[in-house]
N, C-alpha and C positions, 0 to 999 in steps of 0.2 A: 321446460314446463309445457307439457301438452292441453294447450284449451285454446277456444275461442279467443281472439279479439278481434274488438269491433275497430276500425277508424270510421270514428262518428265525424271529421271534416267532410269526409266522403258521402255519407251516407247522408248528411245532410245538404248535398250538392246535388244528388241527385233529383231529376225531375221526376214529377207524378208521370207512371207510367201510364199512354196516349189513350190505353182501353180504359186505365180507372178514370182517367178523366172523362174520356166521352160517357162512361156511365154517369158519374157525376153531372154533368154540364147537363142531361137526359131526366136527371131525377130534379136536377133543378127548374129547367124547364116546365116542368108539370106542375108545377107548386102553383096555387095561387100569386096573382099579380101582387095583391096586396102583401102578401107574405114573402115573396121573393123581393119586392121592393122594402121589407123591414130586415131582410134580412144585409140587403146592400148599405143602408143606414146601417147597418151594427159593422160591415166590414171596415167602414169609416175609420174606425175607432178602433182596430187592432183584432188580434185574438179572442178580447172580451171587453165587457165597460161595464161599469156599476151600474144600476137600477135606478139610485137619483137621477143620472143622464137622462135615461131612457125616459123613463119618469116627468124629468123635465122638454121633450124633445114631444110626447106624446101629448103635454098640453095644450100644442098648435094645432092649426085644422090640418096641416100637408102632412100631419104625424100623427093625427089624432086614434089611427088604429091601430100603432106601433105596436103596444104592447100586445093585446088581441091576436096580432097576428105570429109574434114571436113564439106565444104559445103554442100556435098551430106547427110552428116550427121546432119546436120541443116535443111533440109529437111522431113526427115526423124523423126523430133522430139527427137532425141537423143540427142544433145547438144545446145547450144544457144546463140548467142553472145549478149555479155554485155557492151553497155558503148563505142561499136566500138574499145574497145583494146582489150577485155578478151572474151577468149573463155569459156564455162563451161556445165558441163553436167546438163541435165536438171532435174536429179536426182542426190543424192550420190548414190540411190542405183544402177542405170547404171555404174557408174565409179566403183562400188565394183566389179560389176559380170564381166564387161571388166577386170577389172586386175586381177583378181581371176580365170579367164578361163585360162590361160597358164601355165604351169607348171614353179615352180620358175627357173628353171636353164634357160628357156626359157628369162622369164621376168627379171632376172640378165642381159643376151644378149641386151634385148632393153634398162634396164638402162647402160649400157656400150656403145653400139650405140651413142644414145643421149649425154651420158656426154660425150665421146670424139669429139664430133662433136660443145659442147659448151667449151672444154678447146681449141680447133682450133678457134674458133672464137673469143678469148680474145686475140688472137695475132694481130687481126686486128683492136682493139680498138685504135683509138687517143689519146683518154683523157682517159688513165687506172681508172682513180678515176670520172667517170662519174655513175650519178645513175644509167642507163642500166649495164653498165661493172659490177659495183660492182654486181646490182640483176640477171646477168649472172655468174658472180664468185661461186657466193652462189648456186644456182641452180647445176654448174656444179660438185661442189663438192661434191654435194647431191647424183646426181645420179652416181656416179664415187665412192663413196662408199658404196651407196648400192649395186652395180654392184661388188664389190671386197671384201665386206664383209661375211667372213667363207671362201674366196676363198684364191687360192695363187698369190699372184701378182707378182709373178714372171715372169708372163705372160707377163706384160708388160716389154717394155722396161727399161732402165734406166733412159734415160732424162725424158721420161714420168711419174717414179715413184718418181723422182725429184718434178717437175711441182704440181705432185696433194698433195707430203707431203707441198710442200711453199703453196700451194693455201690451204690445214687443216690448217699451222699455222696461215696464216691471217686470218683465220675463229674463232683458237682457241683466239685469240688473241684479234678480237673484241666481241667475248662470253666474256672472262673478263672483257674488258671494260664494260660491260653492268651487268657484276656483275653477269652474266645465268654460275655457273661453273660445272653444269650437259652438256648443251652443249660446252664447251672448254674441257672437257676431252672428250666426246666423237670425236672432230677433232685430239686434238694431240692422242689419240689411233690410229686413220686412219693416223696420221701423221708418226707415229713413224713401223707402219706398212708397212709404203712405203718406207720409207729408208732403214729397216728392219737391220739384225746385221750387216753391213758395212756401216752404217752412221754417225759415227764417223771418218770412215777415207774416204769416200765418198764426203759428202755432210756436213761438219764439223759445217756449220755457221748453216743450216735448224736446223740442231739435237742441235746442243746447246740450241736453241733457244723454241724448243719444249719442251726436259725436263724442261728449267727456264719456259716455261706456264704451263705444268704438274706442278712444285713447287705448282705455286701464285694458280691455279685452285683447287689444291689438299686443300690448305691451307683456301683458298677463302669456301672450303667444307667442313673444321675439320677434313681433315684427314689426320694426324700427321704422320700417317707410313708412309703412300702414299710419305707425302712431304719428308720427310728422305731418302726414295728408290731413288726418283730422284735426289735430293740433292747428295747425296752417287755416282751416274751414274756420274754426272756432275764435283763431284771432282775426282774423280779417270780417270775423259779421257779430261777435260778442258786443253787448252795447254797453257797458260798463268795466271798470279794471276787475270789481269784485267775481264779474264773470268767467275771466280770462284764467282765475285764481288757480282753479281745480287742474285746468287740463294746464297748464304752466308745471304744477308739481308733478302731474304726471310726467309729460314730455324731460322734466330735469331726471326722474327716475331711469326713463329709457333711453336716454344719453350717455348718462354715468357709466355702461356697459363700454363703453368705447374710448371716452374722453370723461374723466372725472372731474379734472381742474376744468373742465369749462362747464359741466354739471355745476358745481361748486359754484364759481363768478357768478353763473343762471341763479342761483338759487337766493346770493348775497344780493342780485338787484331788486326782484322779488320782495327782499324781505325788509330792503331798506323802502322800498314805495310803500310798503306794509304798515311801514313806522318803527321800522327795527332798523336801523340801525352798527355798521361793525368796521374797523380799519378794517384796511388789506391788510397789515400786521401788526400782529399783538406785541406792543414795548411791554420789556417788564414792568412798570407801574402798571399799563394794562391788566396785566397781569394778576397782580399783588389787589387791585381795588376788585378784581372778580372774586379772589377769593377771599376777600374782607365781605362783599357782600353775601356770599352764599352761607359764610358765617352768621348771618341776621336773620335767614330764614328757618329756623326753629326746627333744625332737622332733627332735633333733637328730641320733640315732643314726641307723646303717646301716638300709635297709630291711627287711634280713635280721634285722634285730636285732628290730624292731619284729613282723615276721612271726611273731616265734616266741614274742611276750608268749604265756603260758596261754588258752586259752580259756577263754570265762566261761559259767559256769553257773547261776550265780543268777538263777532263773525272775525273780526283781521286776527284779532289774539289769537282765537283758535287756530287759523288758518297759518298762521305765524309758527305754533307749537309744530304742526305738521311739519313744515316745514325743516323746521330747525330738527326735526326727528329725523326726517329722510335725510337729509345730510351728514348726520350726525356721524353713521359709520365711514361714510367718506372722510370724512377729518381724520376720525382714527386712523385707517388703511395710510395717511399721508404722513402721520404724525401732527399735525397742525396743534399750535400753540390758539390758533383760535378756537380748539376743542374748550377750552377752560369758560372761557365767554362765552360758549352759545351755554354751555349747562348753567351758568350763572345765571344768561337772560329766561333760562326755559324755566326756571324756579323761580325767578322774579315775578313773572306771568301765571305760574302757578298761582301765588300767595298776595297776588295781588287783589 
């Protein structure tokens, strides 16, 4: 087959050739201060950023020409708007030599500008959990830690080093949910960085909260020391057992890879401090009374019937039901006769 192909790895390896660039770097130069300074705000932010941003960025006084001048740079053929929401450069390669022309400590300053100016404006959200809020949340944390990154945040205040470790955990937190745990460890680093060594006795709920997402992230990633360190962090400064609860089932999860039976024993201490309860071995009356009782539980009714048992509230119960779930396939895999008894207790706690 005779034609072209391209190898786009290559072609996108390559650098801006030294004359476009110096013409570049020349047409930027000329521009208005204020406009080349809007245009450095906008490299912040990638390729392009929505118009609420901007929108919200322009409401300050160190922003207040932002938009005004981005115009001029629309003009200008520098950037372009798209779609009436998004602004974007009309190259990447404009947005490289914009952001590239400042020295980093320079360009840390305007990501610090900007993220302070969007964790200000989540204070004035109504509906915290609106799609704007949320895709300002994420944004502001972006630039608040590339701004504080290799630096000292001591700089900031307290409440403020506060503010942006809770706003890394919501961040790290729905990286797990999404199952990304290269991005959840990178927020609780930023997270655990802003509390820094007095966030155990500071800020007690954030820091708990971060080390148990370092566990499930660590774990979520295969790495077994990792979840141990924090694990180990977590029992030695948790100030209650209920505390300890979370990152205990996690740490039984990331064991089990290696040593199931002692996953397993982990799990029965646990669940007996819980209030559960179980021999090391199931005798056959053991046996026979588990399945006399699951008999009592009405597995027989309508599914409608069952949908509507009460919800259970009892933090240990639930925490119990967990439990006895994560174990649950490890029984199987061994064949354990105590398989018959944890399903009796897990339906007993159901319908209780």
């Amino acid at each position: 087959e005779q034609r072209w192909k391209w190898d786009i790895d290559n072609v996108r390896d390559i650098s801006i050739n030294e004359n476009v660039a110096a013409i570049l770097r020349n047409k930027l130069l000329r521009l208005p201060i204020k406009v080349f300074e809007a245009l450095q705000v906008m490299s912040c932010f990638g390729v392009k950023v929505d118009q609420d941003v901007l929108s919200i960025l322009s409401g300050s006084d160190q922003f207040d020409e932002l938009i005004s001048s981005l115009g001029y740079a629309i003009q200008e053929g520098m950037i372009e708007k798209r779609n009436e929401t998004t602004y974007g450069f009309a190259h990447d390669t404009i947005q490289q030599a914009v952001y590239e022309y400042l020295p980093e400590a320079c360009m840390k300053e305007f990501h610090f500008k900007i993220g302070m100016q969007l964790v200000r404006a989540l204070r004035g959200f109504v509906t915290p959990e609106s799609l704007l809020c949320n895709s300002i949340t994420f944004l502001a944390i972006d630039q608040m830690n590339r701004a504080c990154d290799g630096t000292d945040p001591n700089r900031l205040d307290t409440r403020i080093k506060n503010t942006l470790a809770s706003l890394n955990l919501k961040a790290a937190e729905r990286a797990i949910d999404l199952a990304d745990a290269s991005s959840a460890l990178s927020h609780v680093r930023f997270g655990l960085q802003f509390v820094g060594d007095t966030g155990w006795s500071l800020c007690y709920e954030i820091c708990l909260r971060l080390h148990e997402a370092a566990c499930l992230a660590n774990y979520l990633n295969s790495s077994p020391d990792e979840v141990l360190k924090h694990f180990e962090e977590i029992i030695n400064h948790a100030r209650t057992f209920e505390d300890k609860i979370k990152a205990n089932c996690i740490m039984i999860k990331s064991s089990a890879s290696g040593n199931i039976k002692g996953a397993i024993n982990s799990a029965f201490i646990i669940l007996n401090q819980l209030g559960e309860s179980f021999p090391s071995v199931a005798t056959p009356e053991d046996i026979q009374n588990a399945i006399a009782s699951i008999r009592e539980f009405h597995c027989d009714d309508p599914k409608e019937k069952i949908l509507d048992t009460p919800e259970l509230t009892d933090t240990k119960k639930l925490w119990s039901l967990k439990l006895m779930d994560h174990i649950f396939p490890y029984l199987h895999m061994m064949s354990s006769n105590l398989l018959i008894l944890i399903s009796a207790r897990m339906l007993k706690i159901s319908f209780q």
